[in-house]
N, C-alpha and C positions, 0 to 999 in steps of 0.2 A: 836456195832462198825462195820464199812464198812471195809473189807478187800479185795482189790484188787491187780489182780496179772496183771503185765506190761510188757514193756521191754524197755530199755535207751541204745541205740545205742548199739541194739543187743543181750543185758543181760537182763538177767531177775529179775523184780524186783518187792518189795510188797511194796503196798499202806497199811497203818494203818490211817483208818480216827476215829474219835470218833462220829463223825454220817454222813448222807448221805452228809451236805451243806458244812462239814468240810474246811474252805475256806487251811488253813496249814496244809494239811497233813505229816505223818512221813513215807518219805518211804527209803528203802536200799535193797542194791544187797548180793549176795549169799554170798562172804566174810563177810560181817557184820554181817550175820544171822548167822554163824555159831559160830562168836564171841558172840554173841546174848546167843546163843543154849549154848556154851562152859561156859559161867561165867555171867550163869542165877541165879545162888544160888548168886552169891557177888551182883548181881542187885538186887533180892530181898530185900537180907540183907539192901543195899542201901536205896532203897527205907520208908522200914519200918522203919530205923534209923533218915529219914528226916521225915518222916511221925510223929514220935514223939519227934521232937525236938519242945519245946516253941517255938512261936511267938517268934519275939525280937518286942519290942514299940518301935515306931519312936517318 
């Protein structure tokens, strides 16, 4: 994954690409990181709970 570091009218901020052509990158500034940083453990959790939920069938 590309990670690049920026700045958006003077702040600084990071690029999370999932490869170099990534056309949508995810980026955010230092408030969000920190929130990021702070309730990393409920994001995981998050994550791994969707990660095993069934499919639903359309």
């Amino acid at each position: 994954m590309a990670v690049e570091r920026t700045e958006f009218k003077g702040q600084p901020v990071i690029v999370l690409k999932r490869n170099d052509t990534d056309k949508y990158p995810f980026s955010f500034g230092l408030s969000k990181a920190r929130l990021i940083i702070e309730y990393f453990e409920e994001i995981k959790k998050f994550v791994a709970e969707a990660d095993n939920k069934p499919e639903e069938k359309k």
